[in-house]
C-alpha positions in Angstrom: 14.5 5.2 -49.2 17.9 4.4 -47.5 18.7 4.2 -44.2 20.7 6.8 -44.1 17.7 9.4 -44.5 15.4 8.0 -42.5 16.4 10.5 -39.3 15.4 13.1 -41.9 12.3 11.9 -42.3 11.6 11.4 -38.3 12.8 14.8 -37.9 10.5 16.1 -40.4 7.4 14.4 -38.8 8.7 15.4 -34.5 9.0 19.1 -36.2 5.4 18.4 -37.8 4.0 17.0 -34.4 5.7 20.2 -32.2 3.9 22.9 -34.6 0.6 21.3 -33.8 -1.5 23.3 -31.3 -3.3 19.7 -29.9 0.4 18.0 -28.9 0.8 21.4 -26.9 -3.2 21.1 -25.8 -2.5 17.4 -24.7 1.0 17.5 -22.9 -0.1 21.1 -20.7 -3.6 18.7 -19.6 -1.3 16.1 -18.7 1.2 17.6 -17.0 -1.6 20.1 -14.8 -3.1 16.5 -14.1 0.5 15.0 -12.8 1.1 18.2 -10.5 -2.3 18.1 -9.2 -2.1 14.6 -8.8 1.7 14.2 -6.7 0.5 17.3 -4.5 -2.5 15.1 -3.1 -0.2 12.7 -2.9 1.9 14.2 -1.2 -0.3 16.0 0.9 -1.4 12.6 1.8 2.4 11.0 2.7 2.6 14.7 5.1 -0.8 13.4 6.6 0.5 9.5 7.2 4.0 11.2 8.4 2.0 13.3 11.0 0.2 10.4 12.5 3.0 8.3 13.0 4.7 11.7 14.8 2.1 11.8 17.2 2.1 8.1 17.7 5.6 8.5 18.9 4.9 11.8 20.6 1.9 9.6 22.1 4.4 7.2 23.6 7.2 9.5 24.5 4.2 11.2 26.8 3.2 8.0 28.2 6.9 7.1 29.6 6.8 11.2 30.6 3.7 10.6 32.5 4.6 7.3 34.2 8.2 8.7 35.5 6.7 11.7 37.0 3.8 9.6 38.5 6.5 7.6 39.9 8.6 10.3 41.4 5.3 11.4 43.2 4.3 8.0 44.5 7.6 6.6 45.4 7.6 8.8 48.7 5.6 8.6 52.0 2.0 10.0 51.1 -1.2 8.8 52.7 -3.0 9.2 49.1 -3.8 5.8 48.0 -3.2 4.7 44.0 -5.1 2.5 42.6 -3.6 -1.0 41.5 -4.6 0.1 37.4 -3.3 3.4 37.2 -0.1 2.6 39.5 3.2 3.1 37.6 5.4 1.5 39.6 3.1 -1.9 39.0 3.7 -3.8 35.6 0.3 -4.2 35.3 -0.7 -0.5 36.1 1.5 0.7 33.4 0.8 -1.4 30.6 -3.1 -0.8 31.3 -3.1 2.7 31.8 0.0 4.8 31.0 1.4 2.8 27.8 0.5 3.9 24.6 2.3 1.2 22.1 1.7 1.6 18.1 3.0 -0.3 15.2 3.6 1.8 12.4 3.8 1.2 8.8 5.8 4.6 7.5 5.9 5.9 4.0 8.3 4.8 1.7 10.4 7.6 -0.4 8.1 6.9 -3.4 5.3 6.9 -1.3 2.9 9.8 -3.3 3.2 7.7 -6.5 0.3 5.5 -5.6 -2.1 5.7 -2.9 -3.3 1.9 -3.4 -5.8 1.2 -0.8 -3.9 3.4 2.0 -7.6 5.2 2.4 -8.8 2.2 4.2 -5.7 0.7 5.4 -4.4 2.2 8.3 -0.5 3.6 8.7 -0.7 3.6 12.5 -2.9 1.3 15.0 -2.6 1.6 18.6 -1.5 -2.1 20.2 -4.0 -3.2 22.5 -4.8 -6.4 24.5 -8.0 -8.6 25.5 -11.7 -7.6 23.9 -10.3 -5.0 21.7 -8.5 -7.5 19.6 -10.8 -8.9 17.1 -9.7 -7.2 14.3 -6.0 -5.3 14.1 -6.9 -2.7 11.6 -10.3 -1.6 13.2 -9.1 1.3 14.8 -8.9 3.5 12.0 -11.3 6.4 11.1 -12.4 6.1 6.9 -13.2 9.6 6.9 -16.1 10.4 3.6 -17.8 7.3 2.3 -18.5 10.1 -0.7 -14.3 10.4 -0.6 -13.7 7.0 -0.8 -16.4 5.7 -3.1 -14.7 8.4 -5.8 -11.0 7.0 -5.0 -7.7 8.8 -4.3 -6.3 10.8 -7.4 -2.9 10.2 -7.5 0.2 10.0 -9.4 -0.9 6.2 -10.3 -4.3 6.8 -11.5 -2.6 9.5 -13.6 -0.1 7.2 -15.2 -2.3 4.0 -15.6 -5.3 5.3 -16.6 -4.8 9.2 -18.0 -1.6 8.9 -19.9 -3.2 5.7 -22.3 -5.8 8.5 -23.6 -3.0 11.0 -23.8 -1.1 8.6 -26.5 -4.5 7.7 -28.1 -5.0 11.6 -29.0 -1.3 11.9 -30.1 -1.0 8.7 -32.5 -4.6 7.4 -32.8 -4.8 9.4 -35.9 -1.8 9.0 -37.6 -1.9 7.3 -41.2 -5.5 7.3 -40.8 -6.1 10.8 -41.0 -3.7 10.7 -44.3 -5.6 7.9 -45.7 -9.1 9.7 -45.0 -7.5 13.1 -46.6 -6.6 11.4 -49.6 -2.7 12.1 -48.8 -1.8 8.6 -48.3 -2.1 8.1 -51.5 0.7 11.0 -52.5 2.7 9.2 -49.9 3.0 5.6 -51.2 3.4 7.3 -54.7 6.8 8.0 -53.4 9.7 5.6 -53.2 9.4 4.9 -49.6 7.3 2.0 -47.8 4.8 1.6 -45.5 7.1 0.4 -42.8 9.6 3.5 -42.9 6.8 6.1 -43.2 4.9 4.3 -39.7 8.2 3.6 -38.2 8.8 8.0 -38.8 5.4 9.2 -37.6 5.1 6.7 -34.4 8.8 7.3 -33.6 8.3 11.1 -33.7 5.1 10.2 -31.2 6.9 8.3 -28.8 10.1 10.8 -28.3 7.3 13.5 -27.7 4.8 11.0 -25.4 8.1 9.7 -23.9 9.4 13.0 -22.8 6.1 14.2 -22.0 5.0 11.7 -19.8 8.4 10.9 -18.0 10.1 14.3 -17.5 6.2 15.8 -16.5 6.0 13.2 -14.2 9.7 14.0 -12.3 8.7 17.5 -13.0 5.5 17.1 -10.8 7.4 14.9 -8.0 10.1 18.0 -8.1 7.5 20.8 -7.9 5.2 18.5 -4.7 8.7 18.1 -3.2 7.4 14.9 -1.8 10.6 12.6 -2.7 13.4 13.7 -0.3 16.1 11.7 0.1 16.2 8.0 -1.9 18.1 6.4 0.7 18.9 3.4 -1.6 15.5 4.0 -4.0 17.7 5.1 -6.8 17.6 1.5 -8.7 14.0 1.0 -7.9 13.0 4.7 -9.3 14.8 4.5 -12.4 13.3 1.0 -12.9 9.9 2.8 -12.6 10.9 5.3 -15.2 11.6 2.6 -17.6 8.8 1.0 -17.0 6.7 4.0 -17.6 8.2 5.1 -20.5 8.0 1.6 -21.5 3.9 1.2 -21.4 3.6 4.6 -23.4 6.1 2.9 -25.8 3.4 0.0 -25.9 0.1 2.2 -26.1 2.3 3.9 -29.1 2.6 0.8 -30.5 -0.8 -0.3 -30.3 -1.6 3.1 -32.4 0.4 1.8 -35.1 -1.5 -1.5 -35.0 -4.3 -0.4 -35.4 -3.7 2.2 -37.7 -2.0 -0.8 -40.0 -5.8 -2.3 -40.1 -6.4 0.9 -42.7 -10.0 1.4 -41.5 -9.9 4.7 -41.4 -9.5 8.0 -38.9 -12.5 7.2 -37.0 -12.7 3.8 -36.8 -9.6 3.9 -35.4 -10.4 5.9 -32.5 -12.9 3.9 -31.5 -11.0 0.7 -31.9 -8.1 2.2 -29.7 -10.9 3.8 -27.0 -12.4 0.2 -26.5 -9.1 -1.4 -26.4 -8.3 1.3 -23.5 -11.4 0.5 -21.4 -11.5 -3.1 -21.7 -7.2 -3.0 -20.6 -7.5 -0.2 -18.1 -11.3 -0.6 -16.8 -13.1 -4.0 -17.9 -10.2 -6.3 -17.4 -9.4 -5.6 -14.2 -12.3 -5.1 -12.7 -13.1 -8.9 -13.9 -10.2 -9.7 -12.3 -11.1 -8.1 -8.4 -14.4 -10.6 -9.1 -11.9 -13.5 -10.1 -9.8 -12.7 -7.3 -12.7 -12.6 -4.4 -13.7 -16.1 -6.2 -9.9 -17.8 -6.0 -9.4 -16.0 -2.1 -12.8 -15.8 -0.7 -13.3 -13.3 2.7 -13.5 -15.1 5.8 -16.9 -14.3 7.8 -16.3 -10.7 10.4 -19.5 -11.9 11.5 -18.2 -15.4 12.6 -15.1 -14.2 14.1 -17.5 -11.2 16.1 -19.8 -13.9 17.0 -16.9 -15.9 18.8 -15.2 -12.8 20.4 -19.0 -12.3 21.7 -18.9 -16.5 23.1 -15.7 -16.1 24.2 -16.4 -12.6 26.4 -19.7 -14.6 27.9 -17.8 -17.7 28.9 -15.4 -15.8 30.2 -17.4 -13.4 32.4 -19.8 -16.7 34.0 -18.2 -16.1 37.3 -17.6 -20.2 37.7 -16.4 -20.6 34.3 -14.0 -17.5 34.8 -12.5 -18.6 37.6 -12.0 -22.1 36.5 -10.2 -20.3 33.0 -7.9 -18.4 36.0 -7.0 -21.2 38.0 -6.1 -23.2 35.0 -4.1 -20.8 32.9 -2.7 -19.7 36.4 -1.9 -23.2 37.7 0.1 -23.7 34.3 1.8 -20.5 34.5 2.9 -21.0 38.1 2.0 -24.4 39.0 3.4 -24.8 42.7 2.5 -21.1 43.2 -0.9 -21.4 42.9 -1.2 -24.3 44.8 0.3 -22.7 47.7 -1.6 -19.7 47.2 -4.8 -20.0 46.0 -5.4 -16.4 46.6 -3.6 -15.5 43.0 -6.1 -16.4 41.6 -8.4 -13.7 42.6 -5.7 -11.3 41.9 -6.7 -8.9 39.5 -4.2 -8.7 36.8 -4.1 -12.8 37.0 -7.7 -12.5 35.6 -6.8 -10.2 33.3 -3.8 -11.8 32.0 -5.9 -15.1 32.2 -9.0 -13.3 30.3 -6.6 -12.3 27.3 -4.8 -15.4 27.1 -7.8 -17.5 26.5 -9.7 -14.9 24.7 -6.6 -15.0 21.8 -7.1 -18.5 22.2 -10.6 -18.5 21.2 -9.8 -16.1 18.4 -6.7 -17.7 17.2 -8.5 -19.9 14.4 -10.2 -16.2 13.1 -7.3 -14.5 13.2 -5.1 -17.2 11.5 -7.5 -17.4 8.5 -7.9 -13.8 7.9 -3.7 -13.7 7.8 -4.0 -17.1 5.0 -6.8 -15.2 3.0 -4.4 -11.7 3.1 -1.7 -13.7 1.9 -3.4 -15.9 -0.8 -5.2 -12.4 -2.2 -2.0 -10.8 -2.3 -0.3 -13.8 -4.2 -3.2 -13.9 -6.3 -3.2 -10.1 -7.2 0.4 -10.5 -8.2 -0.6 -13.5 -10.7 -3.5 -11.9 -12.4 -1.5 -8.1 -12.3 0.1 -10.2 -15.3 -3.2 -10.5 -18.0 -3.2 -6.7 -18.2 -0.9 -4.3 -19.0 -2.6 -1.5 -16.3 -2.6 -3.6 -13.3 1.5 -4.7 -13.7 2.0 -0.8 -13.4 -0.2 0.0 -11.1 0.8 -3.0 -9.2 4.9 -1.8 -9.9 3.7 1.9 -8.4 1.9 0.6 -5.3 4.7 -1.7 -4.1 7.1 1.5 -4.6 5.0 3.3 -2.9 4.4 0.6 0.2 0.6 0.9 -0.5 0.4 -2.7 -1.6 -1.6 -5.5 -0.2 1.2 -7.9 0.6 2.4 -4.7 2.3 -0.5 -4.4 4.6 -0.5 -7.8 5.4 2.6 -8.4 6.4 2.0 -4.9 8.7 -1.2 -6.6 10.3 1.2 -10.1 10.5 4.0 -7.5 12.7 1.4 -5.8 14.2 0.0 -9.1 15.7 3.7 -10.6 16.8 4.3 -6.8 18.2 1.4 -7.7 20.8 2.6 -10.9 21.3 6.1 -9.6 22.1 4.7 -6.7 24.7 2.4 -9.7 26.4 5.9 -11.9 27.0 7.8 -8.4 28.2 5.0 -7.8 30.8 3.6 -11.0 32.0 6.9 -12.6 33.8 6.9 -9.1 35.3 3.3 -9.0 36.3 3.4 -12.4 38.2 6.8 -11.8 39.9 5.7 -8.7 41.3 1.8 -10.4 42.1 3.8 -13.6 43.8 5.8 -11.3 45.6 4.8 -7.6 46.0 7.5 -5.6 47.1 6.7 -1.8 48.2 9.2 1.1 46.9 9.3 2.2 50.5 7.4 2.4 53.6 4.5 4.4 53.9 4.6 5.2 50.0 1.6 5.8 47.5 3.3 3.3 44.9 3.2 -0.2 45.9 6.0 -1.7 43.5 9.2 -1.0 41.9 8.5 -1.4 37.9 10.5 1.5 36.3 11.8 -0.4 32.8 10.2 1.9 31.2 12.8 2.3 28.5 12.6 -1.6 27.8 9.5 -2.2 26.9 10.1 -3.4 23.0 9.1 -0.8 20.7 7.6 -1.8 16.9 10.0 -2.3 14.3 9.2 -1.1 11.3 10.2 -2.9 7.8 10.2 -1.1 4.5 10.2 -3.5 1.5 13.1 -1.8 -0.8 13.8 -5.8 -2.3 10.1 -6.2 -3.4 10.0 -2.8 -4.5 12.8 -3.4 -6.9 11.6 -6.9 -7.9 8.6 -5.5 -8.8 9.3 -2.4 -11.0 11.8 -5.0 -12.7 8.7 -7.4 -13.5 6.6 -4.7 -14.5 9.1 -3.7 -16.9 10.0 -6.9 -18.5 6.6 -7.4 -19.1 5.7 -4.2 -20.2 8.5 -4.8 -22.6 7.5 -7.9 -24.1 4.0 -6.8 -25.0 5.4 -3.4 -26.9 7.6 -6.0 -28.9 4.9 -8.1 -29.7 2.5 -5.1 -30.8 5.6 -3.7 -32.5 6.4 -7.0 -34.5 2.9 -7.6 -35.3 2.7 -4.0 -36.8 5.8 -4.7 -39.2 4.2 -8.0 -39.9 1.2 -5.9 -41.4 2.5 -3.2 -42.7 4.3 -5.2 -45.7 2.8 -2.9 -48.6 0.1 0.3 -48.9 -3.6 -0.3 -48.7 -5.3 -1.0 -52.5 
C-alpha cells in the first residue's frame, strides 16, 4: 500500500471505532468520572480558600480587638488590666490578642491533585513555647474511614482510570481479528502488518487523545475551579502534553502487546497486569523503598524531650537559673543592676521559649533533613514508573507536593522565628523601662505597632511547577517511543 492511502485507511478504522457503541460507553464513563472528580476537587480548593479567609479575618479581628482595647484603657479608669491581656504591653498582645497564621494557599491548578493535602494542613496558627513540638499538629484529619479510602480527584482519574480506559479501547485490536479469523483476510491483502497497526492504534489515540484531554478541560470548565492562570499558562499546557502523552504510551503498549499474536484474551490480561504492577504494585514498592532510603525520625523521642525540657524548666531553681542566664545574656548590665527582671513575667516566658526551642532544635532540625531527603527521594524514584512522574507532574501543579509542604513547615518555622525577634526587643524595652500611657490609666504601656508586626509571606512554586510538567513529559515521551519502536521492531511480517 502507498503512502499516499494510508489516511484512507486511518479514516476508515476512526469511522469504524466512532460507530462502536463501547468507544461511546467508555468515553461518557470517563468523562462522568473527570466531572465528578474536578468538582471534589474543587469543592476541596473552596474549603482550603475558606480557611485561609478566616485565618486573615482571624487576624484582622485580633488588631480590631486590641485597638479598641486600647482606646478603652489608655484613659483614667480605676479598673485594673492584667499584664497578659494588656494591649498596650508587647507581651500582652502577642499572648493574648495576636492571632498569626502561615498559610500555604492554592495554586490555580490546585483541584488537579489533592496529593496528601488531607493530612497536610493549608493554614496553622503560629504559636510560641510548649505548643511547638510539632508545626503541623494543629490540624483536624476529619474521617479515618475518609482518609483510609483517599481523595478522588482529577489525578486519581488521570493516573489510574484513564490506563483502563485505553486498555478497553485498543486492548483488543488485531487480536480480536486474529481470534475471528479476519486477520487472515487482512494480510491476504497487499498491505503490511506495520501499516494496518499503525491505522487501528492511530485511530485509538486521536479518539483516547481527544477523549481524555478535551473531557478533562471540559470537567475543569464545568467545576469552574481554574480562574485566572496568572502566569500558569506554560505550566498547563505542559500538563496537557504530558497527558496526552501517557495515553499515547498506554496506546502504544496495546500495540505491543497485541504484536505478541497471543490472542484477544491473552491480551487483556497481559495489558491488566502490566496496569497494576505500573499503576499499583510499583509504586507502592516504591513508598516501602522510600521509608527505607529516608527513615521517620522518632515523635516519641522528640515528645519525650519537649516533656524533659517542660520539667527542667518548671524546677523552680533550675527555672530561675535558665532566666537569669538567658536574661543576663540578653541584657547583661541590666540584670545585674536589677535583679528584679528576672522575676518579671514575660522574662520567664521569653526565657522558657528560648530554651525550650533550644532543647527541641536537634528534633526539629532532623524532621526538616528527613522532609527534605523524602521529597528528593520521591522525585528520583517518581522516574521507574510511568504513574508516579504524572501524578508527581499533577501534585506539584497543584501545590500538593511534599517538597511543597516542607518547605511550608521550613517558612512556617522562620515565620515564628521572625514574630519572636519583632516582639522580644520590644518586650524588654518596655520591662527595663515601663512607661505608662498616662496617669491614672488602665493600660500600663504604649505598644500600638500593631500594623508592624510581620505578616507570613506566602510562596507559590510556579518554576517547579513548570520544571516538573516539563520532566514528566520528556519522560513520558521517551517511553511511548521506546514501546512504539519496539512494536515496529515486531511487527516485521503476519503471524504463521
Amino acid at each position: 500500500m502507498s503512502v499516499a492511502r494510508f489516511p484512507r485507511l486511518l479514516g476508515a478504522e476512526l469511522r469504524l471505532i466512532l460507530r462502536e457503541r463501547l468507544t461511546w460507553a467508555i468515553i461518557a464513563t470517563l468523562l462522568a468520572a473527570l466531572c465528578l472528580a474536578a468538582w471534589t476537587g474543587a469543592d476541596r480548593v473552596a474549603r482550603e480558600r475558606t480557611a485561609i479567609a478566616e485565618a486573615a479575618d482571624d487576624s484582622a479581628r485580633a488588631v480590631r480587638e486590641a485597638r479598641a482595647a486600647h482606646e478603652r484603657y489608655a484613659k483614667p479608669s480605676p479598673i485594673k488590666v492584667n499584664y497578659w491581656q494588656d494591649p498596650t504591653d508587647a507581651f500582652g498582645f502577642m499572648t493574648y490578642f495576636m492571632a498569626a497564621y502561615a498559610v500555604k494557599p492554592p495554586t490555580p491548578l490546585a483541584l488537579l491533585a489533592a496529593g496528601q493535602s488531607d493530612v497536610q494542613p493549608a493554614v496553622t496558627k503560629v504559636s510560641f513555647g510548649f505548643s511547638t513540638v510539632f508545626d503541623d499538629t494543629a490540624y483536624e484529619l476529619g474521617s479515618a474511614a475518609r482518609l483510609k479510602l483517599g481523595p478522588f480527584d482529577l489525578a486519581f482519574v488521570l493516573v489510574y482510570l484513564v490506563p483502563l480506559a485505553v486498555i478497553a479501547l485498543a486492548g483488543t485490536r488485531l487480536s480480536a481479528e486474529q481470534d475471528s479469523g479476519i486477520l487472515r483476510m487482512i494480510a491476504a491483502q497487499p498491505v503490511g502488518p506495520r501499516r494496518v497497526a499503525a491505522a487501528k492504534f492511530g485511530a485509538v489515540a486521536l479518539v483516547a487523545v481527544t477523549g481524555v484531554v478535551g473531557g478533562t478541560g471540559l470537567a475543569l470548565a464545568l467545576a469552574g475551579g481554574l480562574g485566572p492562570l496568572a502566569g500558569w499558562e506554560t505550566t498547563l499546557a505542559l500538563l496537557a502534553a504530558a497527558l496526552a502523552t501517557y495515553v499515547l504510551l498506554w496506546v502504544a503498549a496495546c500495540a505491543l502487546v497485541a504484536s505478541l499474536w497471543r490472542g484477544a484474551v491473552a491480551a487483556l490480561a497481559i495489558l491488566v497486569l502490566t496496569w497494576a504492577g505500573i499503576t499499583v504494585v510499583l509504586p507502592t514498592g516504591l513508598g516501602i523503598a522510600l521509608d527505607a532510603l529516608a527513615p521517620m525520625p522518632s515523635r516519641i523521642a522528640a515528645i519525650d524531650a519537649s516533656r524533659q525540657a517542660q520539667a527542667l524548666f518548671s524546677t523552680a531553681e533550675k527555672g530561675a537559673r535558665i532566666t537569669a542566664v538567658w536574661a543576663s545574656r540578653k541584657v547583661p548590665d541590666t540584670a545585674q543592676q536589677r535583679p528584679e527582671l528576672v522575676e518579671a513575667p514575660e522574662i520567664k516566658r521569653l526565657a522558657r521559649d528560648a530554651f525550650y526551642d533550644e532543647a527541641l532544635a536537634d528534633h526539629r532540625e532532623s524532621w526538616h533533613e528527613h522532609a527534605l531527603a523524602a521529597s528528593a527521594w520521591s522525585r528520583r524514584l517518581a522516574l521507574l514508573s510511568p504513574a508516579t512522574i504524572l501524578a508527581l507532574a499533577l501534585e506539584t501543579a497543584a501545590g500538593t507536593d511534599a517538597a511543597r509542604h516542607a518547605d511550608f513547615l521550613t517558612a512556617g518555622g522562620a515565620y515564628r522565628r521572625r514574630l519572636r525577634t519583632f516582639f522580644e526587643p520590644r518586650i524588654l524595652a518596655q520591662a527595663m523601662n515601663p512607661v505608662p500611657v498616662c496617669a491614672g490609666c488602665s493600660a500600663r504601656l504604649g505598644f500600638d505597632a500593631y500594623d508592624a508586626v510581620p505578616a507570613f509571606e506566602p510562596a507559590i512554586p510556579r518554576a517547579t511547577a513548570q520544571r516538573e510538567a516539563l520532566a514528566a513529559l520528556g519522560c513520558l515521551l521517551a517511553g511511548a517511543l521506546l514501546l512504539t519502536a519496539l512494536t515496529y521492531r515486531r511487527l516485521t511480517e503476519w503471524p504463521s
